[in-house]
Backbone atoms as SQL, in Angstrom:
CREATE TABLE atoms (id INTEGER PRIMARY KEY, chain TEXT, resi INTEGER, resn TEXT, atom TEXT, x REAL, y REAL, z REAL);
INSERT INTO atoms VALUES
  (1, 'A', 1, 'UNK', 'N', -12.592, 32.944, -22.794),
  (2, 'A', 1, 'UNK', 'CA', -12.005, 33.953, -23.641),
  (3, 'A', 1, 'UNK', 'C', -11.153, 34.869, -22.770),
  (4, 'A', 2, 'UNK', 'N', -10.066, 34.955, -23.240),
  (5, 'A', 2, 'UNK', 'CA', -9.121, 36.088, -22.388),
  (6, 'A', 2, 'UNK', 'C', -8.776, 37.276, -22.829),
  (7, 'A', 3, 'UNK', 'N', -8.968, 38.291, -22.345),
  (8, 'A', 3, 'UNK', 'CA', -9.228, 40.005, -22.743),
  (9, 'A', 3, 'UNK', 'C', -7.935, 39.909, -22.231),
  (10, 'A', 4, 'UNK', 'N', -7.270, 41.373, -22.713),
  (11, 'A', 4, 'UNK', 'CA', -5.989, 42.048, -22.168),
  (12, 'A', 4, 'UNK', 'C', -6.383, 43.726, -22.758),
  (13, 'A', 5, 'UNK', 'N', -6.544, 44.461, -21.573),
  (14, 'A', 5, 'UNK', 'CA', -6.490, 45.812, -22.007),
  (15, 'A', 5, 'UNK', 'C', -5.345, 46.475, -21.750),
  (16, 'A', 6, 'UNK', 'N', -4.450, 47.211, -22.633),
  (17, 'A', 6, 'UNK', 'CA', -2.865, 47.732, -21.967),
  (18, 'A', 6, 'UNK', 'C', -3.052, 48.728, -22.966),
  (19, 'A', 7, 'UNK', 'N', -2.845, 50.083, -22.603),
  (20, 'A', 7, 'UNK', 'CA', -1.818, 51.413, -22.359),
  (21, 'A', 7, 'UNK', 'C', -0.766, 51.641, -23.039),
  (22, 'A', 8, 'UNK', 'N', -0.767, 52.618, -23.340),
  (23, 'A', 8, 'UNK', 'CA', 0.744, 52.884, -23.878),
  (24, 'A', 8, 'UNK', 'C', 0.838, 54.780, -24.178),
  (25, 'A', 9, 'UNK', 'N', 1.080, 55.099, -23.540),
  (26, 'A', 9, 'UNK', 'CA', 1.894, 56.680, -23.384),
  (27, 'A', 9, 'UNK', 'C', 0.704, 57.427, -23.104),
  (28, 'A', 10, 'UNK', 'N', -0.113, 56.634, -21.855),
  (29, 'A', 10, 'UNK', 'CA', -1.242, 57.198, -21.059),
  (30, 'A', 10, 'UNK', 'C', -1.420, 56.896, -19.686),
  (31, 'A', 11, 'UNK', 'N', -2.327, 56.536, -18.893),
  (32, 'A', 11, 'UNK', 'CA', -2.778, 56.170, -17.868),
  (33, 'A', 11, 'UNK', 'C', -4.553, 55.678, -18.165),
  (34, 'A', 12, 'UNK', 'N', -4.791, 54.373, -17.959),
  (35, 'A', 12, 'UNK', 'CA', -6.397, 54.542, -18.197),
  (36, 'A', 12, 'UNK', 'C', -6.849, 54.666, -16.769),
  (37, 'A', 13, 'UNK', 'N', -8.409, 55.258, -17.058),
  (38, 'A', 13, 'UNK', 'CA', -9.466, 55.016, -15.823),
  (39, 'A', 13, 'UNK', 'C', -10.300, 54.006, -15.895),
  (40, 'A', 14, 'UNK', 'N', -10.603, 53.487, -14.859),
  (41, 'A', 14, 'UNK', 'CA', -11.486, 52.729, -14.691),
  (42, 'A', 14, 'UNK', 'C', -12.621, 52.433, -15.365),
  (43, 'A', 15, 'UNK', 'N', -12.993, 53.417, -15.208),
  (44, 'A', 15, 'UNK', 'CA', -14.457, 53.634, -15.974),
  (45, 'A', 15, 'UNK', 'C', -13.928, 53.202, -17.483),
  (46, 'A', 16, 'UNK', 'N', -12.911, 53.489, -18.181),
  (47, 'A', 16, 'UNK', 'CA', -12.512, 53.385, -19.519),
  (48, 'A', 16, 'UNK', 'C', -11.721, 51.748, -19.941),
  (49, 'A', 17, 'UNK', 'N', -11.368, 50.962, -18.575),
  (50, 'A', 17, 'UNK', 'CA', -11.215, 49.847, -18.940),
  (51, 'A', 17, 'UNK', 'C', -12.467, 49.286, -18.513),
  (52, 'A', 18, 'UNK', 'N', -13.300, 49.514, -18.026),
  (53, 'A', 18, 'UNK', 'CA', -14.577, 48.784, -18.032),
  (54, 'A', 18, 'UNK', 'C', -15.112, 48.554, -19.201),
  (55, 'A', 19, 'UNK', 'N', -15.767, 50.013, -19.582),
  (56, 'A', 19, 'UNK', 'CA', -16.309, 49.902, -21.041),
  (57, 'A', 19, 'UNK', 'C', -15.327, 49.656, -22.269),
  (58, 'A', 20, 'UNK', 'N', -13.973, 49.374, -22.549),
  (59, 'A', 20, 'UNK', 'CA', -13.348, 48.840, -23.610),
  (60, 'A', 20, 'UNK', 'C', -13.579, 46.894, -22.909),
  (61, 'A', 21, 'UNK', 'N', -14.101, 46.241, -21.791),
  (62, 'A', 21, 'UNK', 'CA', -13.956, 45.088, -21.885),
  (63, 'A', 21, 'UNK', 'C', -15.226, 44.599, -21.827),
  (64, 'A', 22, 'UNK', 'N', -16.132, 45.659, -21.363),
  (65, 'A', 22, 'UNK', 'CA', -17.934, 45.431, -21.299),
  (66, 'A', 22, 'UNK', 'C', -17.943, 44.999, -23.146),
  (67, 'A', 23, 'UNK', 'N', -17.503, 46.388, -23.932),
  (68, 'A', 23, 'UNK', 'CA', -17.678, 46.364, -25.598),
  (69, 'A', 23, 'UNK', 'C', -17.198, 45.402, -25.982),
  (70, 'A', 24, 'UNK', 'N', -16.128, 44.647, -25.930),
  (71, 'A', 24, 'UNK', 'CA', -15.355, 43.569, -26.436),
  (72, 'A', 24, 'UNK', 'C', -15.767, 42.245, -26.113),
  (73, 'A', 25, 'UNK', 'N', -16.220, 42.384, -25.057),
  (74, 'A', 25, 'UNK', 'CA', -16.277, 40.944, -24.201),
  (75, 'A', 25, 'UNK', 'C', -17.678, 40.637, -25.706),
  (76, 'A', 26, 'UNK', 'N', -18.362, 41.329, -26.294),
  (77, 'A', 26, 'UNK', 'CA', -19.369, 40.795, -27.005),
  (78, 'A', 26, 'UNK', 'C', -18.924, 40.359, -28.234),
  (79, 'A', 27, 'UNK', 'N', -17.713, 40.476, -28.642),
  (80, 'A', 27, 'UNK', 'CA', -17.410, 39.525, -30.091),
  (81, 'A', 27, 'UNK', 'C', -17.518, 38.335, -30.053),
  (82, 'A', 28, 'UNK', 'N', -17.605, 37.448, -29.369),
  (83, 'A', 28, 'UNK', 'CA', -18.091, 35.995, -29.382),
  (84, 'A', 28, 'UNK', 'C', -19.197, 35.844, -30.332),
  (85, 'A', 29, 'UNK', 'N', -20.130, 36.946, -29.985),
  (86, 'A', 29, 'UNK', 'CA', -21.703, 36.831, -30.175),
  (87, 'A', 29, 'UNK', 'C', -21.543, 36.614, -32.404),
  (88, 'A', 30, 'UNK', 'N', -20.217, 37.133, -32.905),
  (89, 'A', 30, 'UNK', 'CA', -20.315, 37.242, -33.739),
  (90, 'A', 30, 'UNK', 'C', -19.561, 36.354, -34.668),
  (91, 'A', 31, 'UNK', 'N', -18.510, 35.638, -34.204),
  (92, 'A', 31, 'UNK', 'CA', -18.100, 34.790, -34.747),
  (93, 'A', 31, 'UNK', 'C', -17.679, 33.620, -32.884),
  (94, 'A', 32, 'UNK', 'N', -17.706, 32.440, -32.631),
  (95, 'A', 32, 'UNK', 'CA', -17.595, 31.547, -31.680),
  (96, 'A', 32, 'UNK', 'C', -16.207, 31.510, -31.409),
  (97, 'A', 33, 'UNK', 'N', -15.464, 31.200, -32.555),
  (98, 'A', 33, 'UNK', 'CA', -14.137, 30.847, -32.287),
  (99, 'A', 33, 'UNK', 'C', -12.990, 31.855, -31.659),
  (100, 'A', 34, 'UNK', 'N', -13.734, 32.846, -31.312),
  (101, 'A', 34, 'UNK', 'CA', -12.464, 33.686, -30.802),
  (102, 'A', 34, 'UNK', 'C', -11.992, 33.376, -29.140),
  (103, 'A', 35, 'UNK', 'N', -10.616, 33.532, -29.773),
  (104, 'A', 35, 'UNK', 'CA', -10.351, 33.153, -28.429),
  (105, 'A', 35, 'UNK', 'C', -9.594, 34.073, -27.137),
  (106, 'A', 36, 'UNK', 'N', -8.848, 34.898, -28.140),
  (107, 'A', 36, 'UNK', 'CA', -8.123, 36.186, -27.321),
  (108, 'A', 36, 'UNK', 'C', -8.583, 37.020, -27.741),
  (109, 'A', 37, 'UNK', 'N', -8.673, 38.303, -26.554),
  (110, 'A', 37, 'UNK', 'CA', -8.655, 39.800, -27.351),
  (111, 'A', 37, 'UNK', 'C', -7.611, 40.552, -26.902),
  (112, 'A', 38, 'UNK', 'N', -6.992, 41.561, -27.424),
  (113, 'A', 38, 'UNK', 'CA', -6.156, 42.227, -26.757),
  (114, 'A', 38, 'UNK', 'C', -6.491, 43.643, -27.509),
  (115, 'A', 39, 'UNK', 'N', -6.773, 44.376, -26.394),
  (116, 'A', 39, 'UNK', 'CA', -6.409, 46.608, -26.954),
  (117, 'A', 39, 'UNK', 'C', -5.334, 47.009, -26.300),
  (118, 'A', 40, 'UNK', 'N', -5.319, 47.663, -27.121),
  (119, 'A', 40, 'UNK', 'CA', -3.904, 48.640, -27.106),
  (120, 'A', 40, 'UNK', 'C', -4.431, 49.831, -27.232),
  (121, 'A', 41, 'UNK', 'N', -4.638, 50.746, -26.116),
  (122, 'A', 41, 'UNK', 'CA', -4.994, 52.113, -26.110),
  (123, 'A', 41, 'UNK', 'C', -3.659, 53.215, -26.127),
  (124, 'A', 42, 'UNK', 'N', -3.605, 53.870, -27.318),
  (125, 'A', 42, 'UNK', 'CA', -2.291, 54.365, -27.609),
  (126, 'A', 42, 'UNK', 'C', -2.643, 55.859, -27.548),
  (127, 'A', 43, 'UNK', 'N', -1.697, 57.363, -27.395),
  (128, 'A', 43, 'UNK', 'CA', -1.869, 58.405, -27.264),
  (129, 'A', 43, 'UNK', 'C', -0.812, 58.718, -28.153),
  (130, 'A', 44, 'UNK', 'N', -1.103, 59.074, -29.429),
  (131, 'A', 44, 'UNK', 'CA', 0.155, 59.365, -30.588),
  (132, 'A', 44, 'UNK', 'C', -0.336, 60.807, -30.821),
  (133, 'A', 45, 'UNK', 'N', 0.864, 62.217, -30.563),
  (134, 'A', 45, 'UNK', 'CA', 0.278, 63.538, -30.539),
  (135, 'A', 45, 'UNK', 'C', -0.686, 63.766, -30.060),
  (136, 'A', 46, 'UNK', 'N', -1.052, 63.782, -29.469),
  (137, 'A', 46, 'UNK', 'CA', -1.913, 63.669, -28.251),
  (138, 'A', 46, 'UNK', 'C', -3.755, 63.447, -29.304),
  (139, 'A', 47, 'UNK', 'N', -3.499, 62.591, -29.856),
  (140, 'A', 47, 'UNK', 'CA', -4.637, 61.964, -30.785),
  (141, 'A', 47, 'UNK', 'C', -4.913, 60.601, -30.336),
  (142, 'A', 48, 'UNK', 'N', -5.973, 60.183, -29.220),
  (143, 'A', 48, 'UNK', 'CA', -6.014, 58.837, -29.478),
  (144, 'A', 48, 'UNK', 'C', -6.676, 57.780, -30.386),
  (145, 'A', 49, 'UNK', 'N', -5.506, 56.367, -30.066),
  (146, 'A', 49, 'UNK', 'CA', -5.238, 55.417, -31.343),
  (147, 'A', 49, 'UNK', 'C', -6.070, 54.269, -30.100),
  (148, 'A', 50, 'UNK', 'N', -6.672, 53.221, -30.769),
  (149, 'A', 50, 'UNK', 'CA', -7.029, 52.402, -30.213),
  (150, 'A', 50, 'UNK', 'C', -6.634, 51.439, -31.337),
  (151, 'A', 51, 'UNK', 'N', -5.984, 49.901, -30.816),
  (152, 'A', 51, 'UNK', 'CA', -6.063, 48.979, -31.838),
  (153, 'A', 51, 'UNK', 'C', -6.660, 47.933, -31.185),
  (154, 'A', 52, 'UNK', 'N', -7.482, 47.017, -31.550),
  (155, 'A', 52, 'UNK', 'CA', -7.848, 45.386, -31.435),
  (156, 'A', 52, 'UNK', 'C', -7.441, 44.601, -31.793),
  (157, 'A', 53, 'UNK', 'N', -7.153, 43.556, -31.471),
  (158, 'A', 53, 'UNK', 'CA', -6.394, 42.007, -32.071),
  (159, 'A', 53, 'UNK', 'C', -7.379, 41.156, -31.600),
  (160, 'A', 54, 'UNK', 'N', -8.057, 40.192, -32.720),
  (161, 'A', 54, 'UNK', 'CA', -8.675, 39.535, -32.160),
  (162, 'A', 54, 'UNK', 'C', -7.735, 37.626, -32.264),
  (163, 'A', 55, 'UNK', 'N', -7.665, 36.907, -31.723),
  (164, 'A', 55, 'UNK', 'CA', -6.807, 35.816, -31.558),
  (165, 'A', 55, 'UNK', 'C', -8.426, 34.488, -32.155),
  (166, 'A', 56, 'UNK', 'N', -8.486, 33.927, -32.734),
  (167, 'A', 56, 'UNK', 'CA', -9.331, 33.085, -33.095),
  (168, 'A', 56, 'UNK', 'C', -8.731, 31.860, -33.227),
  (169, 'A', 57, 'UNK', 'N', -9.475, 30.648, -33.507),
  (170, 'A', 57, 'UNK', 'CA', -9.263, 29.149, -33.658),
  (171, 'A', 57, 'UNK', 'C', -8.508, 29.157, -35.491),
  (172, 'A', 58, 'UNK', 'N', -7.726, 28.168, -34.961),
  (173, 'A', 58, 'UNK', 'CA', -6.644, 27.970, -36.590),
  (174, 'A', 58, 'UNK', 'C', -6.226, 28.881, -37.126),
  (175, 'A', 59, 'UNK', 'N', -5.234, 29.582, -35.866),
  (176, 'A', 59, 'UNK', 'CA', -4.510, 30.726, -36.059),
  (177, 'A', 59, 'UNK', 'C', -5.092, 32.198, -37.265),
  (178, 'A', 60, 'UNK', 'N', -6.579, 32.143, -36.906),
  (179, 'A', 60, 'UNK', 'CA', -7.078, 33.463, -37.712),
  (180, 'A', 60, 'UNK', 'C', -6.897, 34.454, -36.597),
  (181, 'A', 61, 'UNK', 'N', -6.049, 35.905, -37.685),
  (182, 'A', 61, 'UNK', 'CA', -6.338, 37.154, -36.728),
  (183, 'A', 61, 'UNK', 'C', -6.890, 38.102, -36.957),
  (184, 'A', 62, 'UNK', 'N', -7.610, 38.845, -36.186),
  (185, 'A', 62, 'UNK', 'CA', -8.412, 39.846, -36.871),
  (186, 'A', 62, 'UNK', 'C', -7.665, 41.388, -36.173),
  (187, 'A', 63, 'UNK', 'N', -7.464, 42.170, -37.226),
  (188, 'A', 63, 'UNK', 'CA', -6.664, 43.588, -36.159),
  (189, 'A', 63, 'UNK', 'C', -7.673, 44.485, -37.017),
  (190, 'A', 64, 'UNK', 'N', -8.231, 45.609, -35.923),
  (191, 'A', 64, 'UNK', 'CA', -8.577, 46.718, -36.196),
  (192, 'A', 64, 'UNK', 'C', -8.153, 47.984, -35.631),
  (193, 'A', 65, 'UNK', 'N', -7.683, 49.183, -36.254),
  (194, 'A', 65, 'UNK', 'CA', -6.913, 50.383, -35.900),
  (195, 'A', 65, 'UNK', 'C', -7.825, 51.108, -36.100),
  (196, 'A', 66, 'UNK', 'N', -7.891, 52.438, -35.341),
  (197, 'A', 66, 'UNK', 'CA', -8.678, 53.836, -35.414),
  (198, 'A', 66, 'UNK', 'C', -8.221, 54.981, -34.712),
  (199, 'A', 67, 'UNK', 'N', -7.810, 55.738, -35.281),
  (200, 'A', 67, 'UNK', 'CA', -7.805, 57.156, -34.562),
  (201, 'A', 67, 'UNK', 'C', -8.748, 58.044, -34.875),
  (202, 'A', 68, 'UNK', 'N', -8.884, 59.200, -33.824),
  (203, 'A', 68, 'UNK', 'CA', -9.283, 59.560, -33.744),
  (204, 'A', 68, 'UNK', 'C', -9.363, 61.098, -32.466),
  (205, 'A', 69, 'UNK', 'N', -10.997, 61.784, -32.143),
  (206, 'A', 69, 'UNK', 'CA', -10.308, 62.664, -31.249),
  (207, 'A', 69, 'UNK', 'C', -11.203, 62.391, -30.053),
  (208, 'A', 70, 'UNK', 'N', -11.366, 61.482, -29.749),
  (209, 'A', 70, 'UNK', 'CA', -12.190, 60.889, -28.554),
  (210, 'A', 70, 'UNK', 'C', -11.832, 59.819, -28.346),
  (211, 'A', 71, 'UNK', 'N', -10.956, 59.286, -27.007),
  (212, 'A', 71, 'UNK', 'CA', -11.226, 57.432, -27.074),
  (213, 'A', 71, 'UNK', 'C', -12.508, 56.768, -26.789),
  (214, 'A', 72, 'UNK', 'N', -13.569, 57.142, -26.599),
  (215, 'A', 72, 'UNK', 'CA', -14.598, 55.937, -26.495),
  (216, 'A', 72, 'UNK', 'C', -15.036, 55.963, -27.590),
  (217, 'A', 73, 'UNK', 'N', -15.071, 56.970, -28.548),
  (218, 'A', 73, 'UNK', 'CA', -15.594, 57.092, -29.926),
  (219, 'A', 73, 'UNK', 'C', -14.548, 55.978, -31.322),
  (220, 'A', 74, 'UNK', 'N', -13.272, 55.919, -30.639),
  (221, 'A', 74, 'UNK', 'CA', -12.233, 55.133, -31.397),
  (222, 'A', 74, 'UNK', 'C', -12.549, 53.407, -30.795),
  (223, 'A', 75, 'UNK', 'N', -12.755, 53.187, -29.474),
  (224, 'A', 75, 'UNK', 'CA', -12.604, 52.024, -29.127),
  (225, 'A', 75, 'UNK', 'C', -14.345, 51.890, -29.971),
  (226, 'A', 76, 'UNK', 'N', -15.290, 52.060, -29.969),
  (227, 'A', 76, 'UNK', 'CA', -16.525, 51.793, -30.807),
  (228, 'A', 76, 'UNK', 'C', -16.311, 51.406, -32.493),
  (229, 'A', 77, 'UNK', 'N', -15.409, 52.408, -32.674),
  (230, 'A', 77, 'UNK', 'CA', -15.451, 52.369, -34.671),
  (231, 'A', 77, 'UNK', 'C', -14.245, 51.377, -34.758),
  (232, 'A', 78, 'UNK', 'N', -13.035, 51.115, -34.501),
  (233, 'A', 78, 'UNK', 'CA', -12.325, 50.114, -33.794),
  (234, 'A', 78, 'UNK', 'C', -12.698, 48.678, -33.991),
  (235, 'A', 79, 'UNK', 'N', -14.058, 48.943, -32.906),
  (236, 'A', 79, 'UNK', 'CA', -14.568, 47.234, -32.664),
  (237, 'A', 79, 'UNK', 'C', -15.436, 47.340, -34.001),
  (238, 'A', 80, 'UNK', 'N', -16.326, 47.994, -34.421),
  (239, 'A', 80, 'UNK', 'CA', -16.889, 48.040, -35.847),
  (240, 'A', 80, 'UNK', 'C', -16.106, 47.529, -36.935),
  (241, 'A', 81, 'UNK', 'N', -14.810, 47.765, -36.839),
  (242, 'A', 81, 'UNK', 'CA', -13.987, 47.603, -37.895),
  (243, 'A', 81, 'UNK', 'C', -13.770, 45.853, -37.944),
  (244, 'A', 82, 'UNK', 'N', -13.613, 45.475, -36.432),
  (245, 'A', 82, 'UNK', 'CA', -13.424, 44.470, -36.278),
  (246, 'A', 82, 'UNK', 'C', -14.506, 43.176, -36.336),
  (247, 'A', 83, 'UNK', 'N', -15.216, 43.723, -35.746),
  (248, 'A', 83, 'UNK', 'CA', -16.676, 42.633, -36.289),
  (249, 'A', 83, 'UNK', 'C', -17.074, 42.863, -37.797),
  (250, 'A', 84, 'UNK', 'N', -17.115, 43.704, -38.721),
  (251, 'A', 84, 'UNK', 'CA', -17.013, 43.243, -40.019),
  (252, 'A', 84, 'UNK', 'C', -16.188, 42.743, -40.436),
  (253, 'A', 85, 'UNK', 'N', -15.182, 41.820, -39.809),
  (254, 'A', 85, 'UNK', 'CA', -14.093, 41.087, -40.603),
  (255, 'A', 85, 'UNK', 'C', -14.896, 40.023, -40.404),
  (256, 'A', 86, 'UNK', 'N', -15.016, 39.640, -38.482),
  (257, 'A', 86, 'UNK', 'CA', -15.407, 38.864, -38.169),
  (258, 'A', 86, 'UNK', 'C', -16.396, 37.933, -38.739),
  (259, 'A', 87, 'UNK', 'N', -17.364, 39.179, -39.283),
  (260, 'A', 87, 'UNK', 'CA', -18.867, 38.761, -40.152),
  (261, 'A', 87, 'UNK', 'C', -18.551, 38.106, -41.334),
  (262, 'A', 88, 'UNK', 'N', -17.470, 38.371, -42.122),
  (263, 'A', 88, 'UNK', 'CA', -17.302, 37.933, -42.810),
  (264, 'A', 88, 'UNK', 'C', -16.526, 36.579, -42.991),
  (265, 'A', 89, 'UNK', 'N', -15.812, 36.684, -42.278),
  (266, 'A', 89, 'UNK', 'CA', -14.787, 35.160, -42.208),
  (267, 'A', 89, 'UNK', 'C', -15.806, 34.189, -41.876),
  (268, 'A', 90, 'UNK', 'N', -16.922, 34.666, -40.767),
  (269, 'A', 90, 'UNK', 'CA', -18.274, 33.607, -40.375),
  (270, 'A', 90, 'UNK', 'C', -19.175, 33.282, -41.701),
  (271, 'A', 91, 'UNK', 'N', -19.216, 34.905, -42.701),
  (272, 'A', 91, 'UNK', 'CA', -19.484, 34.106, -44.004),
  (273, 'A', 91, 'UNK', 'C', -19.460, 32.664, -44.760),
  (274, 'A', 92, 'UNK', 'N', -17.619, 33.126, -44.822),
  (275, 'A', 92, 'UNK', 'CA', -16.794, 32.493, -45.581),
  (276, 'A', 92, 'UNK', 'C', -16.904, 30.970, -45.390),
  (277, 'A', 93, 'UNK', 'N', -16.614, 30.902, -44.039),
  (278, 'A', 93, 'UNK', 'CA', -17.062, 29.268, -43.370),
  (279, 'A', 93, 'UNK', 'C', -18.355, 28.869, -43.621),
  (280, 'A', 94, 'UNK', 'N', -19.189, 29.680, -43.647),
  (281, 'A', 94, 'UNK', 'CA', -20.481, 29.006, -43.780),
  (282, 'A', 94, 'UNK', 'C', -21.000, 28.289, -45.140),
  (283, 'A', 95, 'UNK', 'N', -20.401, 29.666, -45.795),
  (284, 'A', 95, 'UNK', 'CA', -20.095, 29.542, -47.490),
  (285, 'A', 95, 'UNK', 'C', -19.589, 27.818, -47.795),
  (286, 'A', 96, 'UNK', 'N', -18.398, 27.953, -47.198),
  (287, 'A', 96, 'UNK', 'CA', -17.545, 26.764, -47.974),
  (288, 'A', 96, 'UNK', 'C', -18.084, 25.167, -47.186),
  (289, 'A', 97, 'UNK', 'N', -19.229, 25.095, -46.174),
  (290, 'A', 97, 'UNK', 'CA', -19.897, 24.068, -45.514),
  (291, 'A', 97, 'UNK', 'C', -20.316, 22.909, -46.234),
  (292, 'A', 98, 'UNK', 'N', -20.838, 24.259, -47.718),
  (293, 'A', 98, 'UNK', 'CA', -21.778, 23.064, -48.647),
  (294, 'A', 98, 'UNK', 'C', -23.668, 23.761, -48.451),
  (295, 'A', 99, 'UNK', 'N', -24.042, 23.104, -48.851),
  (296, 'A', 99, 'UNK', 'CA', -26.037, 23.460, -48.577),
  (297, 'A', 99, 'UNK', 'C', -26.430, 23.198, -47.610),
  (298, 'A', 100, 'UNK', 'N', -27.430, 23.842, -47.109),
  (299, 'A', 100, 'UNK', 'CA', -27.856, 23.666, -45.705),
  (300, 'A', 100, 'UNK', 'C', -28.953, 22.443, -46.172),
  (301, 'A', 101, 'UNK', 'N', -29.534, 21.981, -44.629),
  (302, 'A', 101, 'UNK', 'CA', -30.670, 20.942, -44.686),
  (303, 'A', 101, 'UNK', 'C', -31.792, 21.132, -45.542),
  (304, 'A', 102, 'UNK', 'N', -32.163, 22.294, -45.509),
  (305, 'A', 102, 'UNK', 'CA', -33.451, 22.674, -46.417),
  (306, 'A', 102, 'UNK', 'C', -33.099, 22.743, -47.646),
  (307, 'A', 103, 'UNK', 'N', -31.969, 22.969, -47.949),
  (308, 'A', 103, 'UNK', 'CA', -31.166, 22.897, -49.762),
  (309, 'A', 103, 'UNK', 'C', -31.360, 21.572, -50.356),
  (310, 'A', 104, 'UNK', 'N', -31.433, 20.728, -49.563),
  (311, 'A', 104, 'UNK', 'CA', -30.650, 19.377, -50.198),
  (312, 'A', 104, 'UNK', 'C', -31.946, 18.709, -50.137),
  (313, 'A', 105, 'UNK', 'N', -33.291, 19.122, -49.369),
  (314, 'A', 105, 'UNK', 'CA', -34.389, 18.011, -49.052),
  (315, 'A', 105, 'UNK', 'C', -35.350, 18.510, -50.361),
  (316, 'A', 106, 'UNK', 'N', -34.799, 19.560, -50.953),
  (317, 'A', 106, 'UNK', 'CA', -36.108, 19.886, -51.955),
  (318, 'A', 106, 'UNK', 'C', -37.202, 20.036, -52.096),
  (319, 'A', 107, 'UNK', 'N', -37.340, 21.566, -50.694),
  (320, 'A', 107, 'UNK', 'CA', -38.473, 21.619, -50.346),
  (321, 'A', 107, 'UNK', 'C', -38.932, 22.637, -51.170),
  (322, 'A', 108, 'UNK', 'N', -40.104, 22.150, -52.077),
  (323, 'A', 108, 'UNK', 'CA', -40.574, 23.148, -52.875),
  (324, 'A', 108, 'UNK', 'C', -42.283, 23.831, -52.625),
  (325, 'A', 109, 'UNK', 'N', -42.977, 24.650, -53.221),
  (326, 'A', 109, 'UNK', 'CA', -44.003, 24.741, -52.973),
  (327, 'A', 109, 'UNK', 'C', -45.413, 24.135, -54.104),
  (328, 'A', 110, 'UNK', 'N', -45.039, 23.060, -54.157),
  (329, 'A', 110, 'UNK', 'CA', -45.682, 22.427, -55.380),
  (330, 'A', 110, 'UNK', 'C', -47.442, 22.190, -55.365);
């Protein structure tokens, strides 16, 4: 999986690209297929914007935006925004699979 953390009308610290790639690096855990991430840590009026892009298998994308008046508090609600898509598209697939093994064997309690 390939992260990209980039800046835009700031300077980050260290400490602040750590924890935006420590937090991110865990979306796998929620859907498999992802394959890129990219943030964009933005300073619009001096309010920071954090966005996510998540890059997944068969061209799915997932983007989440947040401002706010803290960036570690934006890169958190951000990735929140973004793993409930995630959760759901993992739904969706699971949804459209068909019945699981235990559906189809008719296991009842007779």
């Amino acid at each position: 999986m390939n992260i990209v953390v980039k800046a835009r009308h700031m300077d980050t610290t260290e400490a602040l690209r750590k924890y935006v790639e420590s937090k991110v690096s865990r979306l796998p855990r929620f859907y498999d297929n992802v394959q890129s991430i990219e943030v964009i840590l933005d300073m619009e009026a001096d309010r920071p914007v954090v966005e996510i892009v998540a890059q997944a298998s068969r061209k799915h994308t997932f983007v989440g935006t947040h401002r706010g008046e803290n960036m570690y508090a934006c890169v958190d609600e951000c990735l929140d925004k973004v793993v409930e898509q995630l959760r759901r598209h993992k739904d969706k697939v699971r949804d459209r699979q068909g019945p699981g093994l235990n559906d189809t064997m008719g296991t009842s309690a007779s």
